[in-house]
Every structure is written in C-alpha cells, then in structure tokens.
N, C-alpha and C positions, 0 to 999 in steps of 0.2 A: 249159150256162152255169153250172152248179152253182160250178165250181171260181172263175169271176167274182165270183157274190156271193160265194164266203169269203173271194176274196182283199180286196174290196169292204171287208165286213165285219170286216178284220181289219186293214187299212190305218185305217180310222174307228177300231178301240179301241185300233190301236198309236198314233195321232195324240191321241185323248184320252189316254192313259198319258203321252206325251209333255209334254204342255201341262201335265198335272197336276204331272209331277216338275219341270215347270220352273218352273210357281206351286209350289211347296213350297220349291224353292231359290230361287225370290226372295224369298221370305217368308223364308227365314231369315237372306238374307245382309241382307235388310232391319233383322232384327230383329236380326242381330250388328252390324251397323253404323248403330243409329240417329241420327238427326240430335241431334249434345248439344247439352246445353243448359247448355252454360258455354265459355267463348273462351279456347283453347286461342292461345299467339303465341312464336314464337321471338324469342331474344334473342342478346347477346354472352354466349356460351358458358351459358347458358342458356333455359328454359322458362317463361315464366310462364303460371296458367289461373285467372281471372276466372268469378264469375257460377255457381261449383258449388254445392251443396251445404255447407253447414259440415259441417265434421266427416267427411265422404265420402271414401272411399277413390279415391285418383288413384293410374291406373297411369303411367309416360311408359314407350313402348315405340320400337326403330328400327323400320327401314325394312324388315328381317326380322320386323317383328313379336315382336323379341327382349324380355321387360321390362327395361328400363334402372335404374329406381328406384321406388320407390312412395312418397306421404307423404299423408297427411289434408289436406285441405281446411279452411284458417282459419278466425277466425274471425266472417268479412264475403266466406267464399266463394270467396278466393283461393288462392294457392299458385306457389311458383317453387322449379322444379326448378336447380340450380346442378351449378356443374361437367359440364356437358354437354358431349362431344365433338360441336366444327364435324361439322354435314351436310344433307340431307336427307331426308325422308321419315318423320320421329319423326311420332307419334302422341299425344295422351292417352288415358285412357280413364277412362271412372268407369261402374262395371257394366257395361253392353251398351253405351253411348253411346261415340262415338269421334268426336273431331275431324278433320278435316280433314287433310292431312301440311302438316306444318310445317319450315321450315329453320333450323337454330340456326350465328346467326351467329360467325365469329370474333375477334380481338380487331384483325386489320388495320385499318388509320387508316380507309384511304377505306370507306366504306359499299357496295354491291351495287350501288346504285341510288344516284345522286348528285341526283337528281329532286327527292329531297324538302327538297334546299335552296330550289326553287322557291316553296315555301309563304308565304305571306302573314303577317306575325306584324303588332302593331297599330303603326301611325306613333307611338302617344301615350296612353299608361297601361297598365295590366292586358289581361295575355290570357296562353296559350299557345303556346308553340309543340311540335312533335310530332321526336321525334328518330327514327332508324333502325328503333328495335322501336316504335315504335307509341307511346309513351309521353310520354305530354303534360307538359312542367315549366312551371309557372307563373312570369313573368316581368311585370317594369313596367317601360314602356320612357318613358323622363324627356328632354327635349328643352329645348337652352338656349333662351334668346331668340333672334330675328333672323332670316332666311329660314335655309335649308338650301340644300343637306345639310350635313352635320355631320360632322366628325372624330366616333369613335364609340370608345366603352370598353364590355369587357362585367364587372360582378363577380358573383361565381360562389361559391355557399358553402351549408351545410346553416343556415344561420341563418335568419332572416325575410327573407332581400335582395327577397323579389319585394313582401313586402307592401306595398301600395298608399298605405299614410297615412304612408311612408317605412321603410328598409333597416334591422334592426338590426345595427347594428356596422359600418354602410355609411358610406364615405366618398365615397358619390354627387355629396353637396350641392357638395363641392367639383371634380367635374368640369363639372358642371354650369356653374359658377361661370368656369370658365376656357374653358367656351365647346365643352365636347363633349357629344354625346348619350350619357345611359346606360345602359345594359339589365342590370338585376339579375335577376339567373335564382334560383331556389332547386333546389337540388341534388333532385334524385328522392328519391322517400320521405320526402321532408320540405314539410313545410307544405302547400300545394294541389298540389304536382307529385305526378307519379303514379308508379306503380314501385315498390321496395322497398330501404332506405336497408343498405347494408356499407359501411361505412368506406374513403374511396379505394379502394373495388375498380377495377377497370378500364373498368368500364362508366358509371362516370364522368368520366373521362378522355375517353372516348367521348364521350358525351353533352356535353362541353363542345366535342369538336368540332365537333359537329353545331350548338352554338349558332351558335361563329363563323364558320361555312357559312352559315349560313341568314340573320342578321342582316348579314355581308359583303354577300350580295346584294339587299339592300333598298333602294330609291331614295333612300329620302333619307340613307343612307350617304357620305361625301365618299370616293371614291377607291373603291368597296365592298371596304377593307380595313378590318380594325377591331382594337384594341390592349387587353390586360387590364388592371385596375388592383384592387386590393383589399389590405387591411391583415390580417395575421393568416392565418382561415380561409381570407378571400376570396384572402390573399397564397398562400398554401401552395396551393390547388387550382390556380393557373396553372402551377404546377410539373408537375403531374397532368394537365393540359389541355395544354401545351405540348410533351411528350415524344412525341406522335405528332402534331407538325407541321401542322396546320390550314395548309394554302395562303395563307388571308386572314387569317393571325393576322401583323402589323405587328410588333408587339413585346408584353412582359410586362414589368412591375414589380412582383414581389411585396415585397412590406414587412411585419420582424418575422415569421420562417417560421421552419421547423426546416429541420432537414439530415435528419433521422431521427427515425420516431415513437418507438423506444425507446429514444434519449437526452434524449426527455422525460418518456417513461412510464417505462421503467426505468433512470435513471441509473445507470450500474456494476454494472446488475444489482437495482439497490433498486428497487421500485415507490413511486411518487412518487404517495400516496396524497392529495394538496394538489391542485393546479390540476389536475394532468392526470387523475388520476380523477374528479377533480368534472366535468372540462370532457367524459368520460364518458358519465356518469352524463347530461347535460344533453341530450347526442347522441343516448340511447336513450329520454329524455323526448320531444324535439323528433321524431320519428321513428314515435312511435304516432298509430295514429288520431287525429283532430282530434275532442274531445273535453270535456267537462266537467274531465277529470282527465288529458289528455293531450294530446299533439302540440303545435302552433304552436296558441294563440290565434286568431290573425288567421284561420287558415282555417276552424275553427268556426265563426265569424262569417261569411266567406263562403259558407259552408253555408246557416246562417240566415237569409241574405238571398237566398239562391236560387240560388247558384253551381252549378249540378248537375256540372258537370265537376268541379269540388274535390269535393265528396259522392263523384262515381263512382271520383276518383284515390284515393279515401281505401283501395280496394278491398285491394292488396297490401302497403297498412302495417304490418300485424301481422306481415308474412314478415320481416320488416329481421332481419339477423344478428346476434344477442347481442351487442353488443359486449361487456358487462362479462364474459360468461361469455369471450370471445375473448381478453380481456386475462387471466385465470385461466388457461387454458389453455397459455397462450404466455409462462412466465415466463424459460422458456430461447431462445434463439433458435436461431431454423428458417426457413432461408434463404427457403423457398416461402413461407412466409408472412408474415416481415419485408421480407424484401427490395423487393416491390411498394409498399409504404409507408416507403421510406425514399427521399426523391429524392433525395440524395448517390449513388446505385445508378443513377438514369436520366438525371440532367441532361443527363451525357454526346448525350443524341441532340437536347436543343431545339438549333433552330436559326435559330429567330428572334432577333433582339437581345434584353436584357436589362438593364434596370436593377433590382438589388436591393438591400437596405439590412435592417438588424437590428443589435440592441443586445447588447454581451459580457453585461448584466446586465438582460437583459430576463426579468423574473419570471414572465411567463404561458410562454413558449415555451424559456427557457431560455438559454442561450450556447453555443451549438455549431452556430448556422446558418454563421459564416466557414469551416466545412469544405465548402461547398459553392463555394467560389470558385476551386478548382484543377479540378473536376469537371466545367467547362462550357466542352467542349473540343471541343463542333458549332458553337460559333458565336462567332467573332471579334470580333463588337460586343456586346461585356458589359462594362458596369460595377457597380463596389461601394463601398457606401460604408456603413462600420461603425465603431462607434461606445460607448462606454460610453451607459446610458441606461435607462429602462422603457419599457413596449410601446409605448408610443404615441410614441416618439422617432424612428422611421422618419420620421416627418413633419414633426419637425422642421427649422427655419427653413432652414438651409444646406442639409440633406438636401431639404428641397421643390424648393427652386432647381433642382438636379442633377435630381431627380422631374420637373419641369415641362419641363426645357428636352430631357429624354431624348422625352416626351409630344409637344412640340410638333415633332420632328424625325422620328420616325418614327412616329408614327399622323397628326400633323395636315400632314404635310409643308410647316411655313412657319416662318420664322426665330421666335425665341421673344423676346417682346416684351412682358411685363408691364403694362398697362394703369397709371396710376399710382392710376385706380380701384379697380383688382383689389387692388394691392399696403396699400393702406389697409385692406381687410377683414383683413391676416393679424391686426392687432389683436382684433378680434372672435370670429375661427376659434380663433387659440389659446386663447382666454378662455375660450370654449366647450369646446376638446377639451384642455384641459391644465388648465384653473382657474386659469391665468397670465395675469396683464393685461399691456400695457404691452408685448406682442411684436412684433416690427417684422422683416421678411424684411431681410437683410444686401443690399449690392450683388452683382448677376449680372454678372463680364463675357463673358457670353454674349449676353446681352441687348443688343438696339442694335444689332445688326450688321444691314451695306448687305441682304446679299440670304441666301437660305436655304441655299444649296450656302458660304458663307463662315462661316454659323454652324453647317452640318455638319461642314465641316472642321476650326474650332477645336474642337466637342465632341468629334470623333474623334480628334485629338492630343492630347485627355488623357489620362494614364495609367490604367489600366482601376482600380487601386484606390486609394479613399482614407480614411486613417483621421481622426476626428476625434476628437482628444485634449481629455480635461478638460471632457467636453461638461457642462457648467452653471458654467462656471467664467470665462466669456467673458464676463459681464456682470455685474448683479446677481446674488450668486448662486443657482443653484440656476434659474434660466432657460436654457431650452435653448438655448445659445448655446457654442461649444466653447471652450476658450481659445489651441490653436491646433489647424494640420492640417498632412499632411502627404500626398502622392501617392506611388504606387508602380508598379513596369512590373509585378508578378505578385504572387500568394498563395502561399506563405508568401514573407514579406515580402526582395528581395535584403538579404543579410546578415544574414542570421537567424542564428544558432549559438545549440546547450543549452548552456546555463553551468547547472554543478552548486553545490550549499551542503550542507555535509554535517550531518548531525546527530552532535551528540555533549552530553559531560559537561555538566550545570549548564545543558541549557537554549541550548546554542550553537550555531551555523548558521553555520561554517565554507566559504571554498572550498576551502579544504586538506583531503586526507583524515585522517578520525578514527585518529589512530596509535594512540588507546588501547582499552582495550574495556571497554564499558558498557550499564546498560540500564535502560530508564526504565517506570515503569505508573502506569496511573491504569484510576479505575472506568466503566465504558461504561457508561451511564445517558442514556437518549436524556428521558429525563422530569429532568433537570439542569439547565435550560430551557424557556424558551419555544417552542413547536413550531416560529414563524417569528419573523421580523423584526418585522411588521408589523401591526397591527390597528385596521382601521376601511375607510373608505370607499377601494377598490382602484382607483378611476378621479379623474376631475377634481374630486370635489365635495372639501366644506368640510376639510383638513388632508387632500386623499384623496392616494392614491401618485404620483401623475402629478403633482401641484403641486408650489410650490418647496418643496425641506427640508422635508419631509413630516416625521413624527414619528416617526420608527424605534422598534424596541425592540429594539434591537440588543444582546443581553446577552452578558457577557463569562461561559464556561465557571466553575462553582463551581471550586476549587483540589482538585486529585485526580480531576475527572471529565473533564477532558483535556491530554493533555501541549504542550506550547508550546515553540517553540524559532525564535529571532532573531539577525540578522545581526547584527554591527559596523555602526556606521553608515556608510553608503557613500561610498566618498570621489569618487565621479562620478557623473551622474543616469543611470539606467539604466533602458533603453526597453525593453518585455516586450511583446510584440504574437505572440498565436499561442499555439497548447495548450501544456502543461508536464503533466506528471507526480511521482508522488512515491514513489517506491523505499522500501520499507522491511523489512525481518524482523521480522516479529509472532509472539506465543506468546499461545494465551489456553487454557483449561479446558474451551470449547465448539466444539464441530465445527465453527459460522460465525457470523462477526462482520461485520454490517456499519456500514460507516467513511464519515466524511466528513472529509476533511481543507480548510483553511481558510488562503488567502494573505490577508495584510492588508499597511498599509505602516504603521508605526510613527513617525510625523512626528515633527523635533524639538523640534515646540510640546508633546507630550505629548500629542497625540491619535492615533485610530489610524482607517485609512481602511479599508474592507471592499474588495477585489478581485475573490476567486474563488472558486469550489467544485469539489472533487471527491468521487466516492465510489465504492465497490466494496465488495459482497456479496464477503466472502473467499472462498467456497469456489469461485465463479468466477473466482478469479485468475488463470488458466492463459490464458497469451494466444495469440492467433493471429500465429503466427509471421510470416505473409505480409503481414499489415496493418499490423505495429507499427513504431513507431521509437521511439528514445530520449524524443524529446519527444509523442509520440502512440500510448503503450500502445493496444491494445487487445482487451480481455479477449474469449477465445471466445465465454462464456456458453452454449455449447453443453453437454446435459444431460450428453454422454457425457464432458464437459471437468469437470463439477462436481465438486469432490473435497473433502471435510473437512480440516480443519486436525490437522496431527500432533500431538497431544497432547501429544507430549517432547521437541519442542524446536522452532523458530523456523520458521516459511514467509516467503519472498521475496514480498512484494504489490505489483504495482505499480500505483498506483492514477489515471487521466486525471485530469488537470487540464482542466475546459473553460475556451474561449477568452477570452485577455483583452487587452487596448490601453491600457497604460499606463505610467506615466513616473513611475517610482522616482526624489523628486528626492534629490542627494548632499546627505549629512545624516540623511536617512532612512533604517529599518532595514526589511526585508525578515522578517515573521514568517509562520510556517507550526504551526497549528491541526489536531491530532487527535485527535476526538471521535467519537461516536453522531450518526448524522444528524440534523439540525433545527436552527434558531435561528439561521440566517443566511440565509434566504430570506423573501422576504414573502410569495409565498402556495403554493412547493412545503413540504410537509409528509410525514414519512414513519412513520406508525402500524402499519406490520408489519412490525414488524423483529426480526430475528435477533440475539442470542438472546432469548428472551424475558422475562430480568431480568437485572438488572444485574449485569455478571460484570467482574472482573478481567482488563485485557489490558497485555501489556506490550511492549517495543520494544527494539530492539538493535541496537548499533551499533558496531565493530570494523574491523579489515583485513579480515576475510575476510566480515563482513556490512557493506555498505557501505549504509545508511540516508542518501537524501538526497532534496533537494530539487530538480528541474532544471525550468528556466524560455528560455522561448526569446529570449535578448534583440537586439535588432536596433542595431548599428552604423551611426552616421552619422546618427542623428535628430536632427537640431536642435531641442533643446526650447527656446523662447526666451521660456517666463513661469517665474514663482516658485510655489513651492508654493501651490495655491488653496488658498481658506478651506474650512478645516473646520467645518459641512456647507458643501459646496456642488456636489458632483460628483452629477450625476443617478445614481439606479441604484446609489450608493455610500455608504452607509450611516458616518457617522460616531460613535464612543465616548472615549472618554476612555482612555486606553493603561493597564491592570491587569496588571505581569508574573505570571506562574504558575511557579509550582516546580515541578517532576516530579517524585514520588517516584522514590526507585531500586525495581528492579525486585527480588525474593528470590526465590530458585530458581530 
C-alpha cells in the first residue's frame, strides 16, 4: 500500500499547491482590479470620471486594454476625456483601481435607451432632469393660470434660464402670459447643471433633445408635443437643438441669432474684440465652479441653502474647454472645427417648422443671420421676418403678431385669438423690454378667424418671407413700428440683381465705368475715432440702445484718415435688400491691413443715415471660389490661403458687405466709407488690429483696376412713404452729412 499513501500524499500537496496558485492569482487580479473609488460614465463621444483624486493621474484605456489618452484629475476631482471613438468596453484607471467598462456613446439623435424619457421632471418650479449620460441640467418649470395641460415651450441657453427667482435674458414671463407652460433648462456646465460647458459642441444639441423627449412626455403636456422659443442665446441653441430632429419638437422660433459664429467673432477675418469677445469672456465666467469669484451667482446660493445636487454638479466645471484660448487658436478657419458652430452649415436637416426673425443692424449678433433663409431646405413651413433694428427688435410689435400666431398654430394647435386683455399689456411689456411707452400691437388679420384648420390655411398662404422697411419710422419716431412692409415667395429676394457704382476721380460713385485712371490714400488710424457708436446704457434704461433715438456717437472719419466717395443723387428710390460687396485694388507699405468699409444714404435734408458694414483682414482676401458671388464674396480665411500684400504694386480685395433692407429714397446719394475698423457699431469694437500704427494705404481705380461698389437692389418694391425723419430708423444711426476729400495717392 506504500505506493497509495504517495500517491495519497501527493494528490493532498498537488491540491494545496493548487489552491495556493489560485489564492495568489486572485489576490492579484484583485489587487489589479480594485474597486475605484471615482465614477468613471460614458458620454457623446466622450468620457467623463467624478470623485478621483485632484491632481491623480487618469488612464482611459479600450476594450484591448490599449491606453487611449491620459490627463490629471481636476480640480474638484473630475475629468473628461473628449474626442473618444463610439464603443464599448473603455476602461478608466488611476493606479491599480479600474472602473467598471463603460460605452462611449455617439452623436446619433435617438439615445440607446429611449427609457429615460420616462423620468419624472417637477409639474411646478425647480428640479432636474437627467439626460442620456447620466447628467442632470437644472431646469424651472413655470405653469400659466387655469387647469391644464398646457401648450408647452422649452428655452434652452448657458445664461441663468433655470434660476428660480426668474430666467436671465429670458422671455418666459411672456409665454407665460399667453397662456403656455415653460421649462427654462440651463445648458450643462453652466449654473447648477452638471457636466462640462464647450461652446455648441454637439452634446448639447443632444442634451436639448433629450429635454424635449422627456418634457413631451409629461401629463400635463397639451398634445405631449412641445415648441422652443428664446431671444438671442436661447434663439441660437434651437438652431443646435433642432438639427437632429426631436420627434416632439412642434416647431422653433429663434429670434436675433447668427447664421455663423465667425461672422460675429471674426468679421472678414478681424476678431471683433467688442461684444463678441466680451460675450466670451462672460461664457468662460458663467461656466466655472459656483463660487465667490466665479460661475452663476444663483447656484452658490443654492449651494448655500443645501442644494447638494448643484454642489455635486459643480464636480466637472473646471473641465469646460477654453473657450478664449479656442478663439486664439482658430483665427483661420478649419472646417472641423468652425463648421459644427456655424448653423448656415446644418439648418439644411431641421425639419420642423420654423419662424425666425433678426435685425440687418442688430449690434450684439450682427447682420448676417438673413443668410440662413435660403439654407432651410428640410422643411417647407418656414417663415422670416427681417428687419432694420437692435437686438431686442425681434419682438417687436408686427414681428410678435407673426411670433404668436406661428406659436398658437403649431405648438398650441388652436386658432390665434388675442384676448383684448392680453393685447393691453403690450403697453407695459414694451416699456419694460424697450423703455418705450405708449406701444400698442398693430391689427392681426389672422386673428378672429371661425375655426383653426382656416386660420392654418391663411397663415400657410403667406409668403414665407417678409421684410419690414423703415422699422421706427411707422409712428413716432424711433418706435418700433415699420413704415411699411412688403412679402416675398423666397431669399434672395425675386428680382434681386448687383447694380455696380464705380469709384473714381474727386470722390465720385459712378454706374458708368472709370475710363480714367486714378488713385486716392488716406491714413488708416483705427484710433481717428471713437471705437463705437455708442456709449452708455446698451439695453432699455434711461437714453439706453433699445429706446427711441438713443444718443449715438456716430462720428464722421477726420479728413485724410478715410476715403469717401458718393453717388449723383438718385433719380428713382432704390430698394437694397441682401449682402453687397466692394471690389477694390489697394497698395499699402505693410503686409496686412485691415479695413472696414461703410454704406450710408446721404439724404437731401443734408443729413446722412448709417446702413451697413463690411470688413476684411487683407491678407485673407483670396476667396473661396465655390461659395462666392458677385454680390456675396467670400473670403477663404484659410491659413494656407493667408498671403501678404505685394509691396509694389496694387491687390484686388474684395471685401462682404453684410445684410441690409433698405429703400434709397430718389434724391438721396448713396456714400460708401473706407477706413480702419471701429466707430460705426455700438458695441462691436476692434483692438488688434493689423497693422499696428498707423500706415499709409492707398486705392486705385482705372480700366483695368475696376474699384466699385455692388449692392443688390430688388425691382418692383413699392415704397409708398417719404423719406423718414432723421433720427428715427431703429438700428440706424443718424449725423449731419461732412463731405471728405481724398487725397491723391503718390507713387
């Protein structure tokens, strides 16, 4: 039995041996895999991980165990890994500890899991709701009078909209007011929402559709479809929210928006160092931690008062992407990363209805939203309505009407019928949101009608776009009121054609071409003026920008520091609606100059009405062949496109005219202004500019250099008032008419 006990005996120490190597490898794959202790969550095309270590090194690895990227843990413990290829099985890790696998979602509309539209968000104030990654946006949900459910609007923006003691920059009060519920969201990484704040990236877009998923399906919803509304920020994100189609999105009305972030941040190329880097700077304040010295206000406070959800959202606020560093970086344009913040690029796919509205002379956003009205070519019920005016003129009197009656047809599905109580408030509203007394809504004949399928039909037989001419010149003036309008079947306007005005000798603005040859200079001195138009209160308060005939400073160019050159007075009234351009041959001593050229109308009272702007950084002048036209240059601004000015002798520039709607009356002269940027805007401003003292530039003009002006003027406008009083056109700055002599140009 000898050989029994060995084999006995050897079966027992090969069976301890075993156990032992198996406690060793589970000890280690324990201790390579231990339980972390930070929350690792997939996103849209990214990672975010919560609850590490400050300062700790984070790995994100795939499903190979490959490392993907590494970055330091913030400094409240967070971290988000970006640009992450859709999949899963990723990992984090920070030392031994490893998360769980995680799936990094992609930018498709509908969500994996459509479930968590089922979520509970509150009937009535403050709360959360949770979108696709896990991340909770803080929202206030405002309910008119009178039982439910409720026709519903959501507004959507990085401002304070969700704060509880009211929206800033929110035009709630007034849905409210007309009898819909409405849910102010505040954009992730801002204020008590959670997550990490980038500029329209796409997981915003996202995140709005998940609002109106999840507020669609709430009971006390009328119809659980629901429609967006918001002015500005809140206008611009529906744009960003609507391009991947939300099922329960009814319609959008954005009002006062862009067409493209860098024909506000870099006009022609110039960085607009005024509104749009302040408004910046403001995005990268609003976006930090909730603070003593940072973030939103409001959510400190709910900190303070024991919000722990806001305190724990505060987590991935420090990750928010640079913006100001982002705008440094991106002074040329690069498709990948303009293109996703420019909706002129996506409108193409909304396909809900649409009413939008913007001002040719709107000071915060610019005049270049009307190039988004040819662009919205998913969806056949789209109207516009554009206007001379400042920001806050989207809501003006006519434009509300058009706003309301678009509102009550397709989010509240019932004929649009103005209470004569409601229509008595617009007194009050605009007092408040304009510092104008004494405002009264025009008649709707929309309004009144028997039943809702008969007041759909007249609002669908009107022409998708309308302009409103002379908007402050309809009443007293300088009241938003237009002096008249006119409808149209499409954008750019039928019967549009460029009529050219050529520059030449003495200051002249010919349509005949210059048979002689000539050349004119003056000194570019951007410090020859006042940076802008305007200085003091920029909204409704006391002489602020939004009241009537505000107090411009509208100064006319020192004589030699820009050249001027004007029509014949016109011998018929000529309607300009749509961009224009201006052609010219320049020579100056420095590599790059940049230019603002200036349309005004030269009335025969001896005053002169402000128009338009354009501008272009010359050494981006090289245009993009496939986007340009005659009357809508536009410049590549691509790096590999940037080229210096020839030293010895003349470049062809052509430089955008942005949009304008107006009615050149006969009698009036048509003047065109080229200077150094600044002093005809109220609050864009341009402090780094090229070159950097004041240099000599000159101009030229010949048979074979053809210097002109081309404006797009439209046939068959009936214009049926007299020239308004100077001031009184909103948005349009009136002075007293100074001609300027050109010097000639030498060598």
């Amino acid at each position: 039995m000898f050989w029994s006990g060995s084999l006995s005996r050897s079966v027992h120490a090969a069976g301890a041996l075993a156990a032992l190597l198996l406690l060793l490898a589970l000890a280690t794959a324990a201790h390579a895999q231990a339980p972390a202790p930070f929350t690792a969550t997939g996103s849209v095309e990214q990672v975010h991980v919560t609850g590490a270590t400050p300062g700790s090194p984070l790995r994100l690895v795939d499903a190979d165990g490959d490392e993907v990227a590494t970055q330091a843990a913030g400094e409240l413990g967070g971290a988000v890994f970006r640009e992450v290829r859709p999949g899963s099985g990723y990992r984090v890790t920070q030392g031994t500890a490893s998360s769980p696998p995680l799936t990094v979602l992609s930018t498709r509309s509908a969500p994996p899991d459509p479930a968590i539209y089922g979520q509970a968000i509150p009937s009535r104030g403050y709360g959360y709701l949770t979108t696709r990654d896990g991340t909770k946006l803080a929202i206030n949900v405002q309910l008119p009078g009178g039982p439910g459910p409720y026709p519903t609007l959501v507004e959507y923006s990085g401002y304070a909209y969700a704060r509880p003691s009211g929206g800033q920059s929110s035009i709630a009060q007034i849905g409210l007011l007309l009898g819909y519920a409405v849910v102010d969201v505040n954009m992730r990484g801002t204020g008590c929402s959670g997550g990490a704040f980038d500029y329209f990236e796409p997981l915003q877009g996202l995140d709005g559709y998940d609002v109106i998923e999840t507020v669609a399906r709430q009971p006390w919803v009328a119809g659980h479809r629901v429609g967006m509304m918001g002015i500005s920020y809140g206008g611009i994100s529906q744009l960003f929210v609507a391009q991947y189609n939300p099922p329960s999105l009814a319609g959008i009305t954005p009002l006062s928006v862009i067409d493209d972030t860098a024909t506000t941040l870099y006009p022609g190329g110039v960085l607009n160092t005024g509104f749009a880097l302040s408004w910046a700077k403001d995005r990268v304040h609003d976006a930090l931690p909730a603070s003593p010295t940072g973030g939103q206000p409001w959510a400190l406070d709910r900190i303070r008062n024991g919000d722990t959800t806001c305190r724990d959202n505060q987590a991935l606020h420090p990750e928010a992407v640079d913006l100001l560093q982002k705008i440094e970086d991106n002074r040329f344009y690069v498709p990948r990363v303009a293109d996703p913040v420019a909706p002129v690029k996506f409108v193409d796919k909304i396909k809900a209805p649409v009413f939008l509205a913007c001002q040719f002379t709107d000071e915060q956003t610019g005049g270049h939203c009307p190039a988004l009205a040819r662009r919205f070519t998913g969806t056949r019920r789209k109207w516009f309505t554009f206007t001379n005016g400042t920001h806050i003129d989207s809501l003006d009197p006519s434009t509300f009407n058009r706003w309301y009656d678009f509102l009550e047809l397709y989010v509240a599905h019932r004929a649009p019928n103005l209470s004569p109580g409601l229509r008595a408030l617009a007194t009050a509203i605009y007092s408040t949101a304009m510092g104008i007394p004494g405002v009264t809504l025009p008649d709707d004949p929309l309004q009144g009608r028997a039943t809702y399928e008969e007041a759909l039909a007249a609002f669908e037989a009107q022409p998708p776009v309308r302009i409103l001419f002379d908007n402050g010149a309809g009443g007293s003036p300088g009241t938003p009121v237009p002096g008249f309008e006119q409808s149209f079947a499409r954008f750019p306007l039928p019967g549009t054609s460029p009529r050219s005005w050529y520059l030449g000798t003495d200051g002249t603005l010919e349509r005949k071409k210059a048979r002689g040859t000539g050349a004119d200079r003056f000194t570019w001195d951007p410090a020859a003026r006042p940076a802008t138009s305007f200085t003091g209160d920029t909204g409704s308060g006391p002489g602020g920008l939004w009241t009537v005939t505000p107090p411009y400073r509208w100064e006319q160019p020192p004589g030699g520091n820009a050249l001027a050159y004007v029509t014949p007075p016109l011998d018929q009234t000529t309607t300009v609606v749509g961009a224009g351009s201006v052609q010219a041959w320049i020579k100056a001593a420095v590599p790059d100059v940049d230019l603002q050229v200036t349309v005004s109308e030269v009335r025969p009272d001896g005053k002169e009405t402000f128009v338009q702007n354009g501008w272009l950084r010359t050494s981006g002048r090289k245009l993009d062949s496939r986007r340009s036209t005659l009357l809508e240059p536009v410049p590549s601004l691509r790096e590999a496109d940037d080229e210096p000015l020839p030293a010895d002798r003349y470049a062809k520039i052509s430089v955008p005219l942005y949009y304008q709607g107006h009615a050149y009356r006969a009698g009036s002269r048509i003047r065109l202004l080229i200077s150094a940027p600044g002093g005809d805007q109220p609050v864009w401003s341009f402090s780094r500019l090229s070159p950097a003292a004041p240099t000599p530039v000159s101009l030229a003009y010949s048979p074979k250099m053809r210097s002109r002006l081309v404006l797009p003027v439209v046939r068959g406008v009936d214009v049926p008032t007299a020239l308004p009083p100077c001031p009184s056109l909103r948005g349009e700055p009136c002075r007293t008419y100074q001609p300027i002599a050109n010097p000639p140009a030498t060598g």
